[in-house]
C-alpha positions in Angstrom: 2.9 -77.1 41.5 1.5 -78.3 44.7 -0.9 -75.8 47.0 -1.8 -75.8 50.6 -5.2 -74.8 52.2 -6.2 -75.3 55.6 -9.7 -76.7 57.2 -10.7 -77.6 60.7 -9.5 -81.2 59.7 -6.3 -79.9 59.0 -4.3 -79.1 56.0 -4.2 -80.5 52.6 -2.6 -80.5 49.5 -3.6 -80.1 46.1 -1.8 -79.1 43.0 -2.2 -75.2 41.2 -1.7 -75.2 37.2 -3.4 -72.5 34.7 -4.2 -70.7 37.3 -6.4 -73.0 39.3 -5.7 -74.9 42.9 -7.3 -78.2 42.7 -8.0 -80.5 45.8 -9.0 -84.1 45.5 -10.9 -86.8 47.8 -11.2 -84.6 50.7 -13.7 -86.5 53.0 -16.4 -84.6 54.4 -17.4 -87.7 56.7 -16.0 -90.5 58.2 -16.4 -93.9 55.5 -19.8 -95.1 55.8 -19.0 -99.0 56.4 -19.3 -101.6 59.1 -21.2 -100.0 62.0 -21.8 -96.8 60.2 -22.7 -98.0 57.3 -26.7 -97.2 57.4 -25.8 -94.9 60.1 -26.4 -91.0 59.7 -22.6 -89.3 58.6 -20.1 -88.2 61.1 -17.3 -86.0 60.9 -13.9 -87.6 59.9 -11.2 -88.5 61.9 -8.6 -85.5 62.3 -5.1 -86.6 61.2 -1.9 -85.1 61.7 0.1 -83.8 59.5 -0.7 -82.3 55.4 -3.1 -84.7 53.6 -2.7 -85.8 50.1 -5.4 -84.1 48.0 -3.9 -84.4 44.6 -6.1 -87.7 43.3 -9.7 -88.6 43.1 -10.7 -90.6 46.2 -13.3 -93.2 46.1 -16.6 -93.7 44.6 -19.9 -94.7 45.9 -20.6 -98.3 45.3 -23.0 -98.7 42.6 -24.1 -100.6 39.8 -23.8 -100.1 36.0 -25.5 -98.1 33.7 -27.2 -99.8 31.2 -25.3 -100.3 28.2 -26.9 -98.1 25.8 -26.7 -95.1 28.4 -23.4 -96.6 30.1 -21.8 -95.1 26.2 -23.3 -91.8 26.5 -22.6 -90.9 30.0 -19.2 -91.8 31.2 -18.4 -92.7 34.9 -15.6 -92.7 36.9 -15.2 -95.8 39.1 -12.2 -95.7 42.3 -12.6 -98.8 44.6 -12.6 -97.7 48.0 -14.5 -97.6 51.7 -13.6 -93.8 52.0 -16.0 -92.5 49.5 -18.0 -89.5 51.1 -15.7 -87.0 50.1 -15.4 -83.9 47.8 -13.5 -81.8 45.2 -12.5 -78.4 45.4 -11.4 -75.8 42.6 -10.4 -72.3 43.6 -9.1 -69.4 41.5 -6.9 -68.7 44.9 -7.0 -70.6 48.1 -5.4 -67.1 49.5 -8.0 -65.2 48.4 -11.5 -63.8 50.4 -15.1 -63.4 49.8 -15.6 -65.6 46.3 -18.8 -67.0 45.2 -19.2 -70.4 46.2 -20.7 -73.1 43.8 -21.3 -76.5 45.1 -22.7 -79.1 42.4 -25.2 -82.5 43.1 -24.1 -85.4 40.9 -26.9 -87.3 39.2 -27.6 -90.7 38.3 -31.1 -91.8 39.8 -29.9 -92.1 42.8 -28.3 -95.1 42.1 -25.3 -93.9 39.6 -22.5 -91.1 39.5 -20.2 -89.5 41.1 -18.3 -86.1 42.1 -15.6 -86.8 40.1 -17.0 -88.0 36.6 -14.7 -86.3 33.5 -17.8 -84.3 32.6 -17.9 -82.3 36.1 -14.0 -80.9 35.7 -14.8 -77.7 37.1 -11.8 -75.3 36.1 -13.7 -73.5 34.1 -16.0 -71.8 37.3 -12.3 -71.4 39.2 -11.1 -69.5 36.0 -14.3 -67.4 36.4 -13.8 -66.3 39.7 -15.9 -69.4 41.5 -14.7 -71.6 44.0 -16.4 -75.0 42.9 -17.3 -78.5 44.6 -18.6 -81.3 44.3 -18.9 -84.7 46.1 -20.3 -88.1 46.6 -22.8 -89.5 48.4 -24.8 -92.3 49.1 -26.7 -94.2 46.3 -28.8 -97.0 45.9 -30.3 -99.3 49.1 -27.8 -97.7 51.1 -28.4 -93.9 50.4 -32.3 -94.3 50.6 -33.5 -97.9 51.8 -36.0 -97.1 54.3 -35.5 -99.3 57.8 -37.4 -99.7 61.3 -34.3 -99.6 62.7 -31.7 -96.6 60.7 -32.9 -93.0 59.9 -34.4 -92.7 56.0 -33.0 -91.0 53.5 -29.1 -91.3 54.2 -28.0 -90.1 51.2 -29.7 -86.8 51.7 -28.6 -86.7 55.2 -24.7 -87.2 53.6 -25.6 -83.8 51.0 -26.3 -81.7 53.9 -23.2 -82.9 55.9 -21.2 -81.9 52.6 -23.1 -78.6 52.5 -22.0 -78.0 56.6 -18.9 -78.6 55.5 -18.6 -76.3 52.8 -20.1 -73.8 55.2 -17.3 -74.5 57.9 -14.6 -74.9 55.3 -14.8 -73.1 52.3 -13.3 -69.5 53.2 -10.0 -71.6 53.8 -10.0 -72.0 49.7 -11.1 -68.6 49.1 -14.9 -68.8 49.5 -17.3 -66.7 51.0 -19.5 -69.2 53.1 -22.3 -66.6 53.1 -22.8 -67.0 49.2 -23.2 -70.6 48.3 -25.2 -72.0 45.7 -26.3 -75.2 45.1 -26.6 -77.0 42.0 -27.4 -80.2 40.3 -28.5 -81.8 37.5 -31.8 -85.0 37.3 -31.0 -87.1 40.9 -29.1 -83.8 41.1 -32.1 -81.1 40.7 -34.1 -83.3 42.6 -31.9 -83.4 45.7 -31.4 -79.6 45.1 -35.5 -79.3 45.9 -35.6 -81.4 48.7 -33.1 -79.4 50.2 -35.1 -76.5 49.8 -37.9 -78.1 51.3 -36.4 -79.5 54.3 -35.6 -77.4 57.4 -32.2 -79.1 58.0 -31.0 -77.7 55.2 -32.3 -73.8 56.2 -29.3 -71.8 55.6 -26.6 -73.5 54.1 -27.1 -72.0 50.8 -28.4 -68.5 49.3 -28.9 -69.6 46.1 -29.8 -73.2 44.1 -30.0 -74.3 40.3 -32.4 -77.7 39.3 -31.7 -78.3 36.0 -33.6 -81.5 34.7 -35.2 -82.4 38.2 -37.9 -80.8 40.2 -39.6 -81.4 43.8 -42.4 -84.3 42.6 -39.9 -87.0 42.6 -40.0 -88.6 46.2 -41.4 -92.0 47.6 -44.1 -93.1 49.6 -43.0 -94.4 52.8 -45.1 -97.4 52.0 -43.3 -98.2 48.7 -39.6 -97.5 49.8 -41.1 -99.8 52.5 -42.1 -103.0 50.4 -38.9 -102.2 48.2 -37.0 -103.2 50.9 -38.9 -106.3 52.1 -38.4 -107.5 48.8 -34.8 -107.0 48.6 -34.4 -108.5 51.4 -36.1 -111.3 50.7 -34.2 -112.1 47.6 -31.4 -111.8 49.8 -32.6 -114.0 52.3 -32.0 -111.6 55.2 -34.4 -109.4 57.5 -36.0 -106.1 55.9 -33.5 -104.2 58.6 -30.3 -102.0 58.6 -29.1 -104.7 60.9 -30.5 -107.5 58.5 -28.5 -106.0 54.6 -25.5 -105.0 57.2 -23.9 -108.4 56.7 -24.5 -108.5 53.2 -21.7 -108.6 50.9 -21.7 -104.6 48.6 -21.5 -106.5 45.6 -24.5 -108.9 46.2 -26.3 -106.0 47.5 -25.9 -104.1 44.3 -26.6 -106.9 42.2 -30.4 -107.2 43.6 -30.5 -104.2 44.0 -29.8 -103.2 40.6 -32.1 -106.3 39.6 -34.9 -104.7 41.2 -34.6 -101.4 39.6 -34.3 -103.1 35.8 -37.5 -105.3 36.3 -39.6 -102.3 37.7 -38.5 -99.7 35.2 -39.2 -102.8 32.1 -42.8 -103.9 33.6 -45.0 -103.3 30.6 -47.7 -102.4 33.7 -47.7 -101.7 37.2 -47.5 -105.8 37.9 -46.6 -107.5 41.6 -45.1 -104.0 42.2 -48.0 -101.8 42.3 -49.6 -98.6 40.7 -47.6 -96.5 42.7 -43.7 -97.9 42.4 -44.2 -99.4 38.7 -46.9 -97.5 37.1 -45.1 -94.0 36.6 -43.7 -93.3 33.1 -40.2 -93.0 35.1 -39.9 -94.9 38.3 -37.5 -94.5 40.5 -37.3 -97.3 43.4 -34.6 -95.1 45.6 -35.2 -92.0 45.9 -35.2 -89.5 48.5 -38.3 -90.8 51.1 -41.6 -88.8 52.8 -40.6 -90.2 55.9 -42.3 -87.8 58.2 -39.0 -86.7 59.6 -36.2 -84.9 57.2 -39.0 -84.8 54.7 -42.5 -84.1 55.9 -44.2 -84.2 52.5 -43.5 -83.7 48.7 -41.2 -81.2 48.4 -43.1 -79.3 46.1 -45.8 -79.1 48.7 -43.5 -77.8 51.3 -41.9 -75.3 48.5 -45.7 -74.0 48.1 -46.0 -73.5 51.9 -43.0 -71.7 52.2 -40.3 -73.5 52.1 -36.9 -71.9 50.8 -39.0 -68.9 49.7 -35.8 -67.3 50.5 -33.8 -68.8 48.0 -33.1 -67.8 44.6 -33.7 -70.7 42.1 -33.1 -71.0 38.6 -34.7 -74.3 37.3 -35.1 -75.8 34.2 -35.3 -78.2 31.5 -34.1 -79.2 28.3 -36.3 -80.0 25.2 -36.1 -83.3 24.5 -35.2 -85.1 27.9 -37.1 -88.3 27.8 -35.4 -89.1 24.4 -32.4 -90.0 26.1 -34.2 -92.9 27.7 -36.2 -94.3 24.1 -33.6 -93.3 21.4 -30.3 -95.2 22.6 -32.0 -98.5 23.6 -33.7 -98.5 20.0 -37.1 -98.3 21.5 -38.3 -95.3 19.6 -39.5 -96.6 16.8 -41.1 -99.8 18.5 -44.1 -97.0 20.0 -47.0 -97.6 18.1 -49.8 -95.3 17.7 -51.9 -98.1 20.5 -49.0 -97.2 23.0 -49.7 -93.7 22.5 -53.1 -93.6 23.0 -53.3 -95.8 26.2 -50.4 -93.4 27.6 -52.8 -90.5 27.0 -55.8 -91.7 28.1 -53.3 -92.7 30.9 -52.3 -89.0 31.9 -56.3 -87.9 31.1 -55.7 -86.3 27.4 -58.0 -87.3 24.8 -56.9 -88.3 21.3 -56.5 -85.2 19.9 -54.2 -83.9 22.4 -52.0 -86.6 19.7 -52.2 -83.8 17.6 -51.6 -80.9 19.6 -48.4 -82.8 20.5 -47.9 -83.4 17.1 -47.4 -79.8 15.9 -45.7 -79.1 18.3 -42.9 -81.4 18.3 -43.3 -81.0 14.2 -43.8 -85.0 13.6 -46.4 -86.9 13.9 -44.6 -90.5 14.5 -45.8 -92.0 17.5 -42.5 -92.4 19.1 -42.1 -88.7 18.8 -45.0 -87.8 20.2 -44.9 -90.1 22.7 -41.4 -88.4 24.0 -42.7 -84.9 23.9 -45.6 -85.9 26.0 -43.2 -87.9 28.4 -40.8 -85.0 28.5 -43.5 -82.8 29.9 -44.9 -84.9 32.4 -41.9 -85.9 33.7 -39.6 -83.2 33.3 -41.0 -79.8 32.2 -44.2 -79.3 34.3 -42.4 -80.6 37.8 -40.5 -77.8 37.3 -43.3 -75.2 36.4 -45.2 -77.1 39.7 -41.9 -75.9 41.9 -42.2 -72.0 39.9 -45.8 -71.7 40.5 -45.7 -72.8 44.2 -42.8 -69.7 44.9 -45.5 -67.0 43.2 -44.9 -65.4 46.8 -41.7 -65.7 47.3 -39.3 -62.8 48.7 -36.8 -64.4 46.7 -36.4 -64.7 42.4 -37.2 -67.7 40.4 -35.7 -67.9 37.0 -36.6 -70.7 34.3 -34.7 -71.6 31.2 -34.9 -74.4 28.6 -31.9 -76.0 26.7 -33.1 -76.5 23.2 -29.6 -77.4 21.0 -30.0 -81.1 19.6 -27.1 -83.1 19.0 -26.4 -85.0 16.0 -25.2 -88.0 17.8 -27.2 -91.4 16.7 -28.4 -89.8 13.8 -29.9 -86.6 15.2 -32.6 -88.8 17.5 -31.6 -88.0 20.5 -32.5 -84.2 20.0 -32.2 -81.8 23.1 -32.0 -84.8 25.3 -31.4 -85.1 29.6 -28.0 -84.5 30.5 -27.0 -83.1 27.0 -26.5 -79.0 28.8 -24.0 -80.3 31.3 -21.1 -79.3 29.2 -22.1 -76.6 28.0 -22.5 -75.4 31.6 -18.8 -77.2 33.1 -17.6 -76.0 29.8 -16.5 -79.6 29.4 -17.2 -80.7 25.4 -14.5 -83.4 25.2 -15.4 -85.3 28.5 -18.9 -84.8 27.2 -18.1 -85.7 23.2 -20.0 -89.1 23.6 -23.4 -87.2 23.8 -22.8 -84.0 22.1 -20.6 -85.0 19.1 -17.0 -83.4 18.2 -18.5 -79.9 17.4 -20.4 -78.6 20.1 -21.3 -74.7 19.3 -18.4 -73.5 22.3 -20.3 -69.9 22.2 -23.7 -71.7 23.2 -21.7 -73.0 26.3 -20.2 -69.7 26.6 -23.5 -68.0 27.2 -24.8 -70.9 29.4 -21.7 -71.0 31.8 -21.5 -67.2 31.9 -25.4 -67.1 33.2 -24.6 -69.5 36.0 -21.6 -67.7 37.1 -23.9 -64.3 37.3 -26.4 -66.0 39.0 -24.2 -67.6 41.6 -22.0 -64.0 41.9 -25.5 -62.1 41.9 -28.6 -64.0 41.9 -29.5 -62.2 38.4 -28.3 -64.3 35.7 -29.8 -61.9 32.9 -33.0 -62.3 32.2 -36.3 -61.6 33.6 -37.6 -63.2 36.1 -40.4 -66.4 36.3 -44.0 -65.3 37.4 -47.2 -66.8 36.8 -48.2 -63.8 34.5 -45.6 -64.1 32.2 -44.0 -67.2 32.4 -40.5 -65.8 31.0 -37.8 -68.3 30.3 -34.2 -67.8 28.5 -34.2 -70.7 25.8 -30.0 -71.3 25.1 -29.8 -72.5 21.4 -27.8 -71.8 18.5 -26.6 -69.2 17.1 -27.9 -67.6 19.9 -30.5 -67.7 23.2 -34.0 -65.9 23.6 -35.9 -65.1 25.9 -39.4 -66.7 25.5 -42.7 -66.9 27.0 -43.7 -70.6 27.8 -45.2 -72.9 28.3 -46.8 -73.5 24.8 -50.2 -75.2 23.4 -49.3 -78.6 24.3 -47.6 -78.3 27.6 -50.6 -76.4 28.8 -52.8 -79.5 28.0 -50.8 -81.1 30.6 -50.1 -78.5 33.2 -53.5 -77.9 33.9 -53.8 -81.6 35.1 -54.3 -81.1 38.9 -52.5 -84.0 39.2 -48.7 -83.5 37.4 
């Protein structure tokens, strides 16, 4: 059954079945190619008449996954220059006043989309949400840094998706004055620098990082010598004006090139300590330029920034495993890889041991995950906690702990494994969480982000430096806990992490 809704673009159709409206491929700026393409998003053209919003529109270019993930996380690939656009689901386009949920796709900044299986979001329309997602820039092109084109691109395309919303959304039902934003790795981490940055101020009441925190950022000077490299290799200037001419699929290619031979240095190499040497390097990323980002967004969040906000952030258990068990390096961590990586971070020996008990096996490999997990994952997000202690606003914290059995149970509680238990999506996301996903452990998950969006409470107490309180979602059933525990600490009280 096919549904109207209006915006200031005009109207457009979607279709309405089990008692959600659904709009596709609605852009939120004009295509970002030939002179616009490292330009800063406009608004689209207005066209006459009712536009066709019943199909997926395109995706941002973008390479691959790597094989071993590229069978766990499924993508949705539609060819096309029109690609900065979003998806709506609304209990009732006629309706007023609805909570308003807009989600951040992840994929290091150089994968995903709005539309991937796994991000169906009927299940927050059923609830009483209206629900979006969208694309945006990836790659070189979202967050290549330039003399000659403004940085970070791909954040500057969120926060025209976000004005959008804010101009748009009570044509679907939605109460522009209660958005919350949410994402998930590239996701989260987007979701912080938002926070931190004053273009953003206002635009949404409430956010959710899960799996991403406000550390991950790059140093002018490295995004810098990233793309005088690329360039190079390309045989063109280290401009906007100079990749301009340079076919998307070559572009990509290096690009992608660049990011596999960084991430598989066995040290920091031509690249240097600071692009290559960190246990999860991530060559575009959102960029301290001075300008739409002023500093680490952590920083900022500790001086003040989005102290207004309530945030729910998280983790799951296991994250890093996702990244060692699938390409069979695991078991290839010897007990000298350890070591080094802890003398590394500045933990002795015995801080193996620590680890140890508390991830309940000593293999190297095991340890070595747990360790990676917190320095990557958990304590960024503590860092972005601890630096709203005097906020107006309430910070929750959470931790998914259910392990799939999928490759043999080694995966554990690994990145990406909540996101259908919070879409409510277990057959998209079958390839990561098996056939028999506990539905009630979804249940409970998908429920507290609907609270928290409706509310800002989503039932439990509060995050404070005194008692650390976090809901940890398992099966049979979730618990509050205090955290963090013996190991962790080891870490987090590294000034450095």
């Amino acid at each position: 059954m096919e549904v109207v809704a209006r915006t200031r673009g005009g109207e457009v159709r979607g279709v309405r079945g089990d008692g959600v409206a659904v709009f596709r491929g609605i852009p939120y700026a004009a295509p970002p190619v030939g002179p616009d393409r490292f330009a800063p998003p406009r608004p689209p053209d207005r066209r006459e008449g009712v536009r066709d919003a019943t199909a997926f529109g395109p995706t941002a270019p973008r390479p691959p996954y790597p094989e071993a993930i590229a069978r766990l996380l499924v993508e949705r690939s539609v060819p096309g220059d029109d690609f900065l656009n979003l998806n709506v689901w609304s209990p009732d386009p006629g309706a007023a006043g609805l909570p308003v949920m807009v989600w951040i796709h992840g994929g290091a900044f150089s994968n995903g989309s709005g539309s991937e299986p796994v991000y169906e979001a009927s299940s927050f329309a059923r609830d009483g949400v209206v629900a979006v997602s969208f694309n945006y820039r990836l790659g070189v092109q979202g967050f290549g840094l330039f003399p000659d084109a403004p940085a970070n691109l791909g954040l500057l395309d969120q926060i025209a998706a976000l004005e959008w919303v804010r101009d748009n959304i009570g044509g679907f039902g939605g109460d522009p004055d209660n958005i919350t934003v949410f994402g998930e790795s590239a996701g989260a981490m987007s979701v912080c620098a938002l926070l931190s940055t004053p273009r953003a101020r206002g635009l949404f009441r409430r956010a959710v990082a899960q799996s991403g925190a406000g550390n991950t950022v790059v140093d002018a000077r490295d995004a810098a010598t990233v793309t005088r490299v690329l360039a190079e290799r390309l045989g063109v200037e280290p401009t906007a004006a100079g990749l301009a001419g340079v076919p998307v699929d070559r572009l990509l290619a290096e690009q992608d090139r660049i990011s596999r031979e960084i991430r598989g240095a066995p040290d920091a190499g031509v690249w240097g300590e600071r692009i290559a040497g960190g246990a999860m390097p991530l060559p575009y990323a959102p960029v301290v330029d001075g300008g739409l980002l002023e500093r680490r967004p952590v920083e900022a969040i500790a001086a003040g920034a989005g102290h207004d906000v309530d945030l729910m952030i998280g983790t799951t258990t296991d994250e890093y495993r996702l990244f060692l068990a699938p390409t069979g390096l695991l078991p290839f961590i010897t007990e000298e890889h350890l070591s080094a990586h802890l003398a590394r971070v500045g933990l002795d020996p015995g801080a193996a041991r620590v680890y140890a008990t508390s991830c309940q096996s000593d293999d190297p490999g095991d340890v070595f995950a747990a360790v990676v997990t917190d320095q990557v994952f958990r304590i960024p997000a503590y860092r972005v906690a601890e630096a709203r202690a005097e906020a107006s606003a309430n910070t929750f914290g959470y931790e998914f702990a259910w392990r799939t059995p999928r490759l043999g149970g080694i995966l554990g509680a690994c990145h990406a494994l909540e996101v259908p238990f919070v879409f409510q999506t277990f057959e998209a996301g079958a390839a990561l969480t098996g056939p028999d996903a506990p539905r009630p452990l979804g249940a409970a998950m998908h429920d507290a982000w609907v609270r928290f969006a409706a509310t800002g409470d989503p039932g439990w107490a509060r995050w404070t430096p005194r008692t650390r309180h976090i809901m940890r979602f398992n099966h049979p059933g979730p618990a509050v806990v205090e955290d963090p525990g013996s190991a962790t600490r080891l870490l987090w009280e590294k000034a450095d992490l």
